[in-house]
C-alpha positions in Angstrom: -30.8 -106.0 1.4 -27.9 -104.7 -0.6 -28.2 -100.5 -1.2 -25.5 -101.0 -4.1 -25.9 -101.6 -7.7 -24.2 -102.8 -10.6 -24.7 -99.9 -12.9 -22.4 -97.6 -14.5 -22.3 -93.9 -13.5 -24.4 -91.6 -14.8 -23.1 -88.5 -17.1 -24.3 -85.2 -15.0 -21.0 -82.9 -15.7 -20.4 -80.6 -18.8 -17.5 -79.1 -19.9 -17.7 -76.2 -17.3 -18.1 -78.5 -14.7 -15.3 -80.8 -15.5 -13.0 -78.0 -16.7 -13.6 -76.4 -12.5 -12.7 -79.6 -10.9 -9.1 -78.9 -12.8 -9.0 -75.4 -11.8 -10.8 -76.0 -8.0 -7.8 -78.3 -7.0 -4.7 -76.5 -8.9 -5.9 -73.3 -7.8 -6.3 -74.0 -3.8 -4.5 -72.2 -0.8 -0.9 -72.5 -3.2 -0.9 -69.0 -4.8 -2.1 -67.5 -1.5 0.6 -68.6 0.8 3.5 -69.8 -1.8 3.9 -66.7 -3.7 5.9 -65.3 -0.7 7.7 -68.1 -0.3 8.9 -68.6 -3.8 10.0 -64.7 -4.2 12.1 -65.2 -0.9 14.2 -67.7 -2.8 14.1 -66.5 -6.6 13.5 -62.5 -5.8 11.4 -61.3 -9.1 12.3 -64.2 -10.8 9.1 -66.1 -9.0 7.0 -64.4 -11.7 9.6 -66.8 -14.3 8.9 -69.6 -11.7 5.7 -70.2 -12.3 6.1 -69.9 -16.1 8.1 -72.7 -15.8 6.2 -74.7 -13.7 3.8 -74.3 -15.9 5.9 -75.7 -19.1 7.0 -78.4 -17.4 3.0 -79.5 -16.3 2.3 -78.9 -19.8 4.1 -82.0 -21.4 2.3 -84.5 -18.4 -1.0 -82.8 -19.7 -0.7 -83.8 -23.1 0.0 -87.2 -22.1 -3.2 -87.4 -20.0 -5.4 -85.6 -22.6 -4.5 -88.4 -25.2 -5.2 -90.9 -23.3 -8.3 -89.4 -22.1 -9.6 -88.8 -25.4 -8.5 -92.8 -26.0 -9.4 -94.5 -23.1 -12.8 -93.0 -21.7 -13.2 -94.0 -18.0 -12.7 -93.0 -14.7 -9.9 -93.1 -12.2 -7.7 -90.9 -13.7 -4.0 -92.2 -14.7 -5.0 -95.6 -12.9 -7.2 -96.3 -15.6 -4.6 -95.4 -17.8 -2.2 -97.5 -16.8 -4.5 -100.7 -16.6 -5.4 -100.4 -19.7 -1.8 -101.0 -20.7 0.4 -102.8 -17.7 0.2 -105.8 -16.0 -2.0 -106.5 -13.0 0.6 -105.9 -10.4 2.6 -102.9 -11.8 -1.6 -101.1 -12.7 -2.6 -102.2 -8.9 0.1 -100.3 -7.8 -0.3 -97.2 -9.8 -3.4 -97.0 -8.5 -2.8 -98.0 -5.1 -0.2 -94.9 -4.8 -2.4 -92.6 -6.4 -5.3 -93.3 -4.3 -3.3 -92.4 -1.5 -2.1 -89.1 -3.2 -5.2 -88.2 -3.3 -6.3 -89.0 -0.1 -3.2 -87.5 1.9 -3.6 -84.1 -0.5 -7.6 -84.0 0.5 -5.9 -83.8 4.2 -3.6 -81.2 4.0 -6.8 -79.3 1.8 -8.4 -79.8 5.5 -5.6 -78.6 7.8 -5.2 -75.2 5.2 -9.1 -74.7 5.4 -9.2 -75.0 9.3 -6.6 -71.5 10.2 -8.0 -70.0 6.9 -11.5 -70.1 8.7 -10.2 -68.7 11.8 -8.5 -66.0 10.2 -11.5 -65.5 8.5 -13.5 -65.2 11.9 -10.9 -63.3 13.1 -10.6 -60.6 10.7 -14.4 -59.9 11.8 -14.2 -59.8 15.1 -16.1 -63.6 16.0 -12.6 -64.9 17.7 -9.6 -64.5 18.7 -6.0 -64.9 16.7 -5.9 -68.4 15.0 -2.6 -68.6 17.1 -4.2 -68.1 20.7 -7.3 -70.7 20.2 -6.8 -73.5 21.7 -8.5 -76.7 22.4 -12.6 -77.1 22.3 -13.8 -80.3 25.3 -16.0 -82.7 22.9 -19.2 -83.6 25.2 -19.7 -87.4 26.4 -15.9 -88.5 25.4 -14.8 -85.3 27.4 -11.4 -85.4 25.6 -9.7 -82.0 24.1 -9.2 -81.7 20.2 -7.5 -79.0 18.3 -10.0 -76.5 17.0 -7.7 -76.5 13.7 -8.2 -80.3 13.8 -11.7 -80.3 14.8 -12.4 -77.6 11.8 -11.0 -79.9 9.1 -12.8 -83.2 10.6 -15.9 -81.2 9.7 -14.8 -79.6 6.6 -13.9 -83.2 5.2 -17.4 -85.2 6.4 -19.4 -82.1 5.4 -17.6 -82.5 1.7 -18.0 -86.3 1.8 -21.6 -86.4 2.8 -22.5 -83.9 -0.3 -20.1 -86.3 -2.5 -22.0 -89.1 -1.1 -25.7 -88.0 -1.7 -24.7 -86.6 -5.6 -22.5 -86.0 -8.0 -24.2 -83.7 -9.9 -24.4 -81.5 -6.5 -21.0 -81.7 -5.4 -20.1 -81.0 -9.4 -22.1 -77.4 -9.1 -20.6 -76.6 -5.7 -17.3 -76.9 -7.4 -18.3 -75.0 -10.0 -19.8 -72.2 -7.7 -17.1 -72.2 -4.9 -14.3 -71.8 -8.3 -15.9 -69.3 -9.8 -15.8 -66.8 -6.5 -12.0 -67.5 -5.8 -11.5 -66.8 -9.2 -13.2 -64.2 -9.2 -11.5 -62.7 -5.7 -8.4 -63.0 -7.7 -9.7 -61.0 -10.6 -10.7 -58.3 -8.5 -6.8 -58.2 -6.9 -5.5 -58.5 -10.1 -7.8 -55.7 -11.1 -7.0 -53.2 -8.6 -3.4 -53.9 -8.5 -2.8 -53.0 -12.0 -4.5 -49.8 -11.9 -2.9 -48.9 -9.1 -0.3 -46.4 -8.4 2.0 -48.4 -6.3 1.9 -50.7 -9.0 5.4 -50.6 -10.9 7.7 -52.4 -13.7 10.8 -51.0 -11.3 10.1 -53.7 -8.7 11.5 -56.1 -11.2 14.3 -54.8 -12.2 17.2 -56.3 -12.1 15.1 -60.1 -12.2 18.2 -61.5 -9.9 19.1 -58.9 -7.5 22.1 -59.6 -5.3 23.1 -63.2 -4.5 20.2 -64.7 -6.2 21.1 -66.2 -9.8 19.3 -68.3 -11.9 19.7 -71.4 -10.4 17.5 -70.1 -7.9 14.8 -70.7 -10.0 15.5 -74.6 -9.6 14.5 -74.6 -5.8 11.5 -72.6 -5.9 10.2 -74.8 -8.9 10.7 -77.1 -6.1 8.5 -75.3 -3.7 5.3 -74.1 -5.9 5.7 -77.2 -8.6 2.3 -78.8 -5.9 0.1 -75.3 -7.0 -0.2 -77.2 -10.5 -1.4 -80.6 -9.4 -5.0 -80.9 -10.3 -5.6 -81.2 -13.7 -5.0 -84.9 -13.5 -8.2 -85.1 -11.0 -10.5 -83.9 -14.3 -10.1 -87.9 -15.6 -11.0 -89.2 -13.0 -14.4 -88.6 -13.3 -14.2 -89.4 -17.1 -17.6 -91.6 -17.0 -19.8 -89.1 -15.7 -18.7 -86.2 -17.8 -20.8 -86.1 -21.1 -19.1 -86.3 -24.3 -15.9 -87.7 -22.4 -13.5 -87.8 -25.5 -14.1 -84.4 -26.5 -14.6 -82.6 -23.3 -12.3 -84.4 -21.1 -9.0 -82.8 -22.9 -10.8 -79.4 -23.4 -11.2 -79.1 -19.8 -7.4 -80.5 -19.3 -6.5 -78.0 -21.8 -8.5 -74.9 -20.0 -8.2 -75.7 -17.1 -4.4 -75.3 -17.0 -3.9 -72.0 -19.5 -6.5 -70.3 -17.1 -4.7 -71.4 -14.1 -1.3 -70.1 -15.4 -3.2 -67.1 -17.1 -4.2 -66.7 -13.1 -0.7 -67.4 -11.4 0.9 -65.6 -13.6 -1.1 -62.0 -13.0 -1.5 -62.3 -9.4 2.4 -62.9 -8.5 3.2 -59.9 -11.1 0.7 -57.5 -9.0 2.2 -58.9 -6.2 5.6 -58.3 -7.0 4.7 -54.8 -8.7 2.9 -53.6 -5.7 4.9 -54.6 -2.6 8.1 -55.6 -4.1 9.9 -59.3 -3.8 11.8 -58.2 -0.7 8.1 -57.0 0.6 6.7 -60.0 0.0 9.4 -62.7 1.0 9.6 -60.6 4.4 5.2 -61.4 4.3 6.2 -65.0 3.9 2.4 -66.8 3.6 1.0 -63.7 4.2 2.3 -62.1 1.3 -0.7 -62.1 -1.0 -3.1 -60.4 1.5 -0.6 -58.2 2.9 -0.5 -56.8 -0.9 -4.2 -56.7 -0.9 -4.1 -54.7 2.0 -2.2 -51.8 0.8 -3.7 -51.0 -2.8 -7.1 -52.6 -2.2 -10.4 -50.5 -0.6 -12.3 -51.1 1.9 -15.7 -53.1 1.1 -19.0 -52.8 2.3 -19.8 -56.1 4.9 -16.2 -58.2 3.7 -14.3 -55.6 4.8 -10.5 -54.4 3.6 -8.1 -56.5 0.9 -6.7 -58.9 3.7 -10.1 -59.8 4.5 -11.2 -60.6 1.1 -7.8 -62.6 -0.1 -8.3 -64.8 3.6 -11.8 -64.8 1.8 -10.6 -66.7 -0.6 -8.5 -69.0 0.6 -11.5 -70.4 2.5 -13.4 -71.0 -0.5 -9.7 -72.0 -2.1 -9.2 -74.7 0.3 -12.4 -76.1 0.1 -12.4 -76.2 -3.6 -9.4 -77.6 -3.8 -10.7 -80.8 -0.9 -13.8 -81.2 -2.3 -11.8 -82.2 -6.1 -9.9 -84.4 -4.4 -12.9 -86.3 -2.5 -14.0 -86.2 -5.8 -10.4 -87.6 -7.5 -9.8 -90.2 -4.6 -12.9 -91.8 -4.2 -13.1 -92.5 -8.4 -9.9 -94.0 -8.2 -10.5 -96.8 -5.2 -13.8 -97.1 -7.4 -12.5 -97.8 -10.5 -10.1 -100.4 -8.8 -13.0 -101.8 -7.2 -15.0 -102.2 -10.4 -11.7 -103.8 -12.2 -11.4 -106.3 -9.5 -8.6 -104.4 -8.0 -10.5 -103.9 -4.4 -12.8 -105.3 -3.0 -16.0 -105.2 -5.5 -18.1 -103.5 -3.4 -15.4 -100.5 -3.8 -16.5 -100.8 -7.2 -20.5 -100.7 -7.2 -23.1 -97.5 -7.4 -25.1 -96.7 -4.8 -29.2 -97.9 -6.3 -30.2 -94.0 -5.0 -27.4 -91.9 -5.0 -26.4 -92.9 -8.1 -22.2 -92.2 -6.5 -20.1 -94.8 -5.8 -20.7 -94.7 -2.4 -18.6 -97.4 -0.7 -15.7 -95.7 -2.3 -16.4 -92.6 -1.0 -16.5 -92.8 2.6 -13.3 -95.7 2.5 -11.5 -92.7 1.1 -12.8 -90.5 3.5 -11.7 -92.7 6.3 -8.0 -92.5 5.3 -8.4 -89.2 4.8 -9.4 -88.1 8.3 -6.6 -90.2 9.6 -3.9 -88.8 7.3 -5.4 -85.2 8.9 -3.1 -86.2 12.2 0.1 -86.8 10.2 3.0 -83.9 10.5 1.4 -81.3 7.7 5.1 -81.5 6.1 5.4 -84.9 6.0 2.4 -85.6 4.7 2.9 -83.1 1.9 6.0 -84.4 0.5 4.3 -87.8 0.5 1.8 -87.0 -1.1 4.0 -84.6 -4.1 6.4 -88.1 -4.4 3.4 -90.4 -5.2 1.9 -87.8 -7.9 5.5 -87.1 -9.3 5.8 -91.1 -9.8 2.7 -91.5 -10.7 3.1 -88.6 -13.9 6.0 -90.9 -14.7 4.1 -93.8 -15.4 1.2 -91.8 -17.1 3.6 -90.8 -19.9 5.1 -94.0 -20.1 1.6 -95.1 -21.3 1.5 -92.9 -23.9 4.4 -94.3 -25.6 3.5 -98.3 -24.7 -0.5 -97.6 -26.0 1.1 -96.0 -29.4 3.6 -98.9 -29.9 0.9 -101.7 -29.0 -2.0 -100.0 -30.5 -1.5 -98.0 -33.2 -4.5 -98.1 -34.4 -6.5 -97.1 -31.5 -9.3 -94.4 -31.8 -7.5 -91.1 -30.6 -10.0 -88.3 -31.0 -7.0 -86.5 -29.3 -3.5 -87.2 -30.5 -0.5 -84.9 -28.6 1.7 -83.1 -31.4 5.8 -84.2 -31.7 5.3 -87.1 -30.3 7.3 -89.0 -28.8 9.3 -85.5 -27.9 6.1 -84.2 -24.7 6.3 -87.7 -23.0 9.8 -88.4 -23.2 10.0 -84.4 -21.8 7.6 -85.2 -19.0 9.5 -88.7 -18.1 12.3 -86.9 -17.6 12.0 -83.9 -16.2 9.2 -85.6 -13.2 11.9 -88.6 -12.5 14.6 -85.3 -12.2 12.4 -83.8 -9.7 11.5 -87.3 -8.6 15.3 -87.4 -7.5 15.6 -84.0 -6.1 12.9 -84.3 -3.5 13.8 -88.1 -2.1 17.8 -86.6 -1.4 15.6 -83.9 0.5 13.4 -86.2 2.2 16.5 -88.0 3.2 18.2 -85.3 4.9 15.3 -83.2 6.1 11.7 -85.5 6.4 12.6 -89.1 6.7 9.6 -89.9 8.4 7.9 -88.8 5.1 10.1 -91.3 3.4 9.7 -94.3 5.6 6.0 -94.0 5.6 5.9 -94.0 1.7 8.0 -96.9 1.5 5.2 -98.1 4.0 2.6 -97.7 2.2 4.2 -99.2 -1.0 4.9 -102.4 1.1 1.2 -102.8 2.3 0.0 -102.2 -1.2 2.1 -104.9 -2.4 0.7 -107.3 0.8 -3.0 -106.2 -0.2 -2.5 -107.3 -4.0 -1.7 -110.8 -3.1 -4.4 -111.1 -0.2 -6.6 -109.6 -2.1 -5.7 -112.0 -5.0 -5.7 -114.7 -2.8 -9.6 -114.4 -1.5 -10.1 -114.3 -5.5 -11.1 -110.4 -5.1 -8.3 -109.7 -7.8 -7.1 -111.2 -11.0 -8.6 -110.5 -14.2 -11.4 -108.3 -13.1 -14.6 -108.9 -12.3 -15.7 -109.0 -15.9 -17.5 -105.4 -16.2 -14.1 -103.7 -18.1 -15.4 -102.0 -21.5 -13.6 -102.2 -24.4 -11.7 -99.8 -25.7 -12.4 -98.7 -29.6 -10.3 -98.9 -32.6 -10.2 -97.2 -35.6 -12.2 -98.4 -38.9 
């Protein structure tokens, strides 16, 4: 007896909800470990860094609330682009994007797995996430990483709750957002008002050797801290009042995640200084906690509750992207993309549950790829992808005028054209660096493009592709 059904998700998630899946992925273990990172490279000037990052994001963001607002279903810029490209060039988009997803929700898992020793660490339960070694796994009597072991079960753990509800892993979003956002307050909040605190520390903005094309590389670096917004349309269907809430969460979602950036690298900066903090490296955000932060009762000093936060950060930030991937291979599913039981609810569940656990299955296995590697991957497919999302906008306005848009972007066509050009300039940047630094990361992308091209035409071939299985809902247009 089949346990799948034919009917459509059900809408469980507000505004708040939808507007924390943004925040829960854009605001994982980045600010924590990059902020150091990016003032070793642009010295003060990382506070202007991730202003600009934030600009740049901004004109991809329009491009996916209008669409949202026009094209209400989920899968994110895959539905997007189905909506307005052929089957191949759509398959594709969401083929790559899937993948994204799923590669990004393993990486999530490696950061959670030191945070969590750290955090077990910092009270005493272990020792130095550097000395443990390997746990024996009883019956198969074969050593595994403890890191590797610890993401394994952070990624099932998320998947089962995924699995059983959406409405349940929605809240735990929700929750788990809220306290690293509020973590982050607190160290904003103490920082400022503290004496070590000072305007000095970023003066002159480019000290020494640094200029500002400095800024360029460390754009680079921390550009990944905004990805996530994207994942908030992926869920599209089960949000309630899609049109309207879908670009209000876009929309808040990323001024409260700059709002965010933007105060905790200033009291970082302020308090411990850009040579401080370089010399902290991924450290740098707790080792500023440490010095102006007290003491607290049970959590202990401002190290402990920043690592704190990155475990609930890195969680957060996997359990959007269980969320993101698992819409996207079921939306494809459902459009006769993948195989149509991808694309069927669960008669109990109510999730799409097939979807869910083949995303998680690529997941785990993208957890043994080189962390590095598998980043970069993962940063070229969402770069390409933003492309071809603001390449929509323009092709849905010249096709469709008169399509309903409770949401239209302003200037147009000035934000898409922006966004076009500025991700295919970054696009270009980071393939000459995989070329001369991670070609492995290259190869395996130009892999995964070729089996994606191999499963569209098998896939066509058993008559599991084509024109859809018949269940696509139109789209509205205007009186």
């Amino acid at each position: 007896m089949s346990s799948h059904g034919e009917r459509s998700p059900e809408p469980e998630l507000g505004l708040l909800d939808a507007t924390m899946i943004g925040m829960g992925a854009m605001i994982g273990a980045g600010i924590f470990v990059l902020t150091g990172l990016a003032a070793e490279i642009a010295g003060p000037a990382a506070l202007l860094v991730f202003v600009l990052n934030g600009v740049v994001t901004a004109f991809t963001a329009l491009s996916y609330a209008e669409l949202a607002s026009a094209i209400p279903k989920s899968g994110g810029g895959y539905a997007f682009v189905r909506e307005v490209f052929a089957d191949l060039p759509s398959f594709m988009m969401g083929w790559l994007l899937w993948f994204a997803y799923m590669v990004a929700g393993g990486l999530y898992a490696l950061g959670f797995a030191p945070n969590f020793l750290e955090l077990l660490h910092v009270y005493g339960i272990t020792a130095p996430p550097g000395e443990v070694g390997a746990v024996a796994v009883p019956v198969i009597d074969v050593g595994i990483p403890v890191g590797v072991g610890l993401a394994f079960a952070a990624v099932l753990l998320l998947v089962s709750l995924n699995a059983a509800s959406t409405a349940a892993s929605g809240s735990v979003e929700t929750i788990f957002t809220a306290i690293k956002v509020s973590i982050l307050v607190v160290f904003v909040g103490y920082g400022v008002t503290s004496p070590q605190f000072t305007g000095a520390e970023f003066q002159p903005l480019f000290p020494g050797e640094k200029t500002a094309l400095s800024i360029l590389p460390a754009m680079g670096l921390t550009f990944i801290a905004f990805e996530g917004y994207d994942l908030i349309t992926t869920v599209t269907e089960e949000v309630k009042n899609p049109r309207e809430n879908i670009p209000k969460a876009i929309f808040i979602s990323l001024a409260v995640t700059l709002v965010v950036y933007v105060a905790v690298v200033s009291v970082a900066i302020g308090t411990l200084g850009s040579v401080g903090l370089a010399d902290a490296g991924e450290a740098g955000i707790a080792q500023a906690a440490t010095n102006f932060m007290p003491t607290f009762p049970v959590i202990g000093n401002g190290g402990a509750v920043i690592v704190f936060g990155a475990v609930f950060s890195t969680l957060t930030a996997l359990n959007a992207v269980v969320i993101a991937s698992s819409r996207v291979a079921f939306s494809m599913g459902r459009e006769g993309q993948l195989l149509s039981s991808f694309g069927q609810i669960h008669h109990r569940f109510g999730t799409p549950f097939v979807a869910i656990l083949a995303s998680a299955v690529v997941m785990l296995g993208s957890v043994v790829l080189p962390t590095q590697s598998a980043g970069n991957m993962s940063s070229l497919f969402f770069l390409l992808s933003f492309v071809i999302v603001n390449g929509s906008v323009i092709k849905l306005r010249r096709e469709r005028p008169n399509m309903a848009r409770p949401y239209e972007l302003p200037y147009y066509p000035v934000p898409p054209i922006l966004g076009i050009a500025l991700n295919l300039l970054l696009t270009g940047v980071l393939v000459i660096y995989l070329l001369r630094t991670d070609v492995l990361a290259l190869l395996l992308s130009i892999g995964w493009v070729a089996l994606g091209v191999l499963a569209y035409y098998g896939l066509k071939a058993l008559g599991d592709s084509g024109e859809g299985t018949g269940q696509q809902t139109a789209v509205a247009e205007d009186d």
